[in-house]
C-alpha positions as CSV (number, residue, x, y, z in Angstrom):
1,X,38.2,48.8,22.6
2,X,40.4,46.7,20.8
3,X,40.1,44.8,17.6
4,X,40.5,41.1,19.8
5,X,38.2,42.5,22.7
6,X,35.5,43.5,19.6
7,X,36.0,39.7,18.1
8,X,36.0,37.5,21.0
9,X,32.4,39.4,22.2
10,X,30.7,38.9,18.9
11,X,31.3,34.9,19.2
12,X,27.9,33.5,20.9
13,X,27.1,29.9,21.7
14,X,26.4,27.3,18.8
15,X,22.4,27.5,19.5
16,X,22.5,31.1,18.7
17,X,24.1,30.6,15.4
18,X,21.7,30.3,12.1
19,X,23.6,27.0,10.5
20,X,23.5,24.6,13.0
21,X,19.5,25.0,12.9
22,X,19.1,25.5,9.5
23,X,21.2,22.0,8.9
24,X,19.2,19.9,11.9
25,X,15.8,20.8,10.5
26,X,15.2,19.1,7.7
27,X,16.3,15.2,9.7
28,X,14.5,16.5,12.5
29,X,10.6,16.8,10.4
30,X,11.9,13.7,8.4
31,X,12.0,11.7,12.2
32,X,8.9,13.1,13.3
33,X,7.1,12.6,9.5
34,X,8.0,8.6,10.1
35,X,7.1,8.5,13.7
36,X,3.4,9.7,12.5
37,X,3.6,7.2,10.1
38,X,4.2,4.4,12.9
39,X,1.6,5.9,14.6
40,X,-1.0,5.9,12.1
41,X,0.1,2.3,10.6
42,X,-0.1,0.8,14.5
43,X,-3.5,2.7,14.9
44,X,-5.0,1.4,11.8
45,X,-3.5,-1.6,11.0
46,X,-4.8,-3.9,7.9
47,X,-7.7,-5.9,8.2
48,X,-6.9,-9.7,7.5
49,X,-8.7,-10.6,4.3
50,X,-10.3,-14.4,3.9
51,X,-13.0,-14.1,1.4
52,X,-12.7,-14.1,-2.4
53,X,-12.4,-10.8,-3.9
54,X,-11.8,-9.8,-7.1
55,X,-11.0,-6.7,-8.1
56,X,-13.0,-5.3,-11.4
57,X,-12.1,-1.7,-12.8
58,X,-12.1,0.3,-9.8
59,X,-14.1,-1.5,-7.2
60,X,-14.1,-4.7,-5.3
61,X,-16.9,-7.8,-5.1
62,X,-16.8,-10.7,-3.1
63,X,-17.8,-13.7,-5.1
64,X,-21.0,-15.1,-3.3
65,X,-21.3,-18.4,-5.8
66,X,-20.5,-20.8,-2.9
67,X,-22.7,-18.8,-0.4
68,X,-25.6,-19.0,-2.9
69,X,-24.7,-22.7,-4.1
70,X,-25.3,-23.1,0.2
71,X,-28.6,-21.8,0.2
72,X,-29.9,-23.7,-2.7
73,X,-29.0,-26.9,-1.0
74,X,-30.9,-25.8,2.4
75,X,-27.6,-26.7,3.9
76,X,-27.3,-26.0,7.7
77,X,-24.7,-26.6,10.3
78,X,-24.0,-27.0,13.8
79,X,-21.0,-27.1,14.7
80,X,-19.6,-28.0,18.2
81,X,-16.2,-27.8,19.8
82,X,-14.2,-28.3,22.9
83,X,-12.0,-25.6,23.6
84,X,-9.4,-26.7,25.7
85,X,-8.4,-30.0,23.5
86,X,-9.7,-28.4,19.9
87,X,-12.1,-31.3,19.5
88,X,-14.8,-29.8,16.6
89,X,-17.9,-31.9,15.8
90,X,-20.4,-31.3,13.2
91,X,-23.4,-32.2,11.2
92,X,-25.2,-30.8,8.4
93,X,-28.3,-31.0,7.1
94,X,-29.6,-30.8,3.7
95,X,-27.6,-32.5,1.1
96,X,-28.3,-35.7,-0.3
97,X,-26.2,-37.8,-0.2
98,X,-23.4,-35.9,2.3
99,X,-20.0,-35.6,1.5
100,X,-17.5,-37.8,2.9
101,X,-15.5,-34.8,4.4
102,X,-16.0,-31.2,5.5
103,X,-13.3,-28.5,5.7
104,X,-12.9,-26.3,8.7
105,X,-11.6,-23.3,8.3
106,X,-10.7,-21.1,12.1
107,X,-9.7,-17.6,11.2
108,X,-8.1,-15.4,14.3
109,X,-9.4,-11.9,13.9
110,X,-5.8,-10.6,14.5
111,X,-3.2,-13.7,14.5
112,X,-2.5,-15.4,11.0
113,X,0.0,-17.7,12.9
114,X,-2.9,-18.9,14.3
115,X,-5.3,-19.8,11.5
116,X,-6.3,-23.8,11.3
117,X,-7.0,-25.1,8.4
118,X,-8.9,-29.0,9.3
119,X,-10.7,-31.9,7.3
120,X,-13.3,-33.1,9.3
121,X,-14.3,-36.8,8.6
122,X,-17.6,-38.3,8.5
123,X,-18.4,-40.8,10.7
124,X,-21.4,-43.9,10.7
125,X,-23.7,-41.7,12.6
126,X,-23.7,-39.0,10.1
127,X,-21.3,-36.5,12.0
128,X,-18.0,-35.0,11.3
129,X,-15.3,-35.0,13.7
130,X,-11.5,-33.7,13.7
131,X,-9.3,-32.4,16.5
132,X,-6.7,-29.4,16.4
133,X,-4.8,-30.5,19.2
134,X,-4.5,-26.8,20.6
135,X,-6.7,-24.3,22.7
136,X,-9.2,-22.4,20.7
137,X,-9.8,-19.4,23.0
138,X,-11.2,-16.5,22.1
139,X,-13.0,-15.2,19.2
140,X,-13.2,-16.7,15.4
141,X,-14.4,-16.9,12.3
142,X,-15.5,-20.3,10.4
143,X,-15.8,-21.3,7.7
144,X,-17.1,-24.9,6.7
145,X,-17.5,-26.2,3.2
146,X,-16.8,-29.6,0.9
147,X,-13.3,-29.4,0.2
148,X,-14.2,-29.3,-3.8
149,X,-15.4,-25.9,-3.4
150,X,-18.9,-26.5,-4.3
151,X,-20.5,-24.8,-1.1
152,X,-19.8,-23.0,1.9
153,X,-21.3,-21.7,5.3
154,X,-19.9,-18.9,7.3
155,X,-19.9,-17.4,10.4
156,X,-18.3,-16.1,13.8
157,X,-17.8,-18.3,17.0
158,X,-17.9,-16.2,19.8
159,X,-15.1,-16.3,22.6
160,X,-17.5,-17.9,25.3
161,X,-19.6,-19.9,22.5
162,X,-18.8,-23.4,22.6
163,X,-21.5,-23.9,19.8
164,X,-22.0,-22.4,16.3
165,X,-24.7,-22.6,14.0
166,X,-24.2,-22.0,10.7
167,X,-27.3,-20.8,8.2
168,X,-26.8,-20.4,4.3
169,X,-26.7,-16.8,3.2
170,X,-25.6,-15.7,6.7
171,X,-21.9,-14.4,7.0
């Protein structure tokens, strides 16, 4: 056997070589490492945060002063609304004398974008009334307060619910 016979039959293809392995393997965890971590962000996503929290030391606490501020008053809601055309009625009970205006505050459970943020006015009857202008399908949560700050109610309209009732110290 000669010296090119011996060379050209100790060549073998490119997969069968160490280095080209050896040099692909490290991108090759580094892809699938960040496709887990798509996976696992997409899986678990952030929950959307609307509450007041304050962080102290190492834990979290959600300031319940408005909540609490509610129930002293005996304040109550109901809280009305026409889907298709966003028409929202309310009236409260339990403050004297009522405030002229009432916010309204729709939270999506998943869609920021479509968060609404209202002032509801009081009319000579006593209710409040405001329209968004756009469909409020599905599922939400409310919030309703004075626009000061002073109190709040809370509470989850349901995606077949055309009526809420909101009760102080419920979330």
């Amino acid at each position: 056997m000669s010296i090119q016979q011996k060379s050209n039959e100790d060549i073998q293809p490119w997969y069968r070589q160490f280095w080209p392995w050896f040099i692909m393997t490290p991108p090759a965890i580094a892809v699938v490492a960040g496709l887990t971590t798509v996976y696992i962000a997409a899986k678990d996503p952030d929950a959307l945060v609307m509450d007041r929290y304050a962080k102290v030391g190492l834990a979290v606490e959600r300031n319940l002063a408005q909540e609490q501020s509610a129930r002293e008053r005996g304040i109550n809601a109901q809280l009305v609304l026409n889907r298709s055309d966003g028409h929202i009625s309310a009236r409260i009970t339990g403050e004297a004398p009522p405030p002229d205006q009432l916010r309204v505050y729709f939270s999506h459970p998943t869609l920021a974008e479509r968060d609404i943020d209202l002032l509801l006015d009081r009319d000579s009857r006593g209710i409040y009334t405001a329209s968004t202008g756009q469909d409020l399908a599905g599922r939400w949560y409310v919030r309703l307060g004075v626009p000061d700050g002073q109190w709040r109610l809370d509470g989850e309209l349901q995606a077949e619910a055309n009526q809420l009732s909101l009760t102080a110290g419920n979330p």
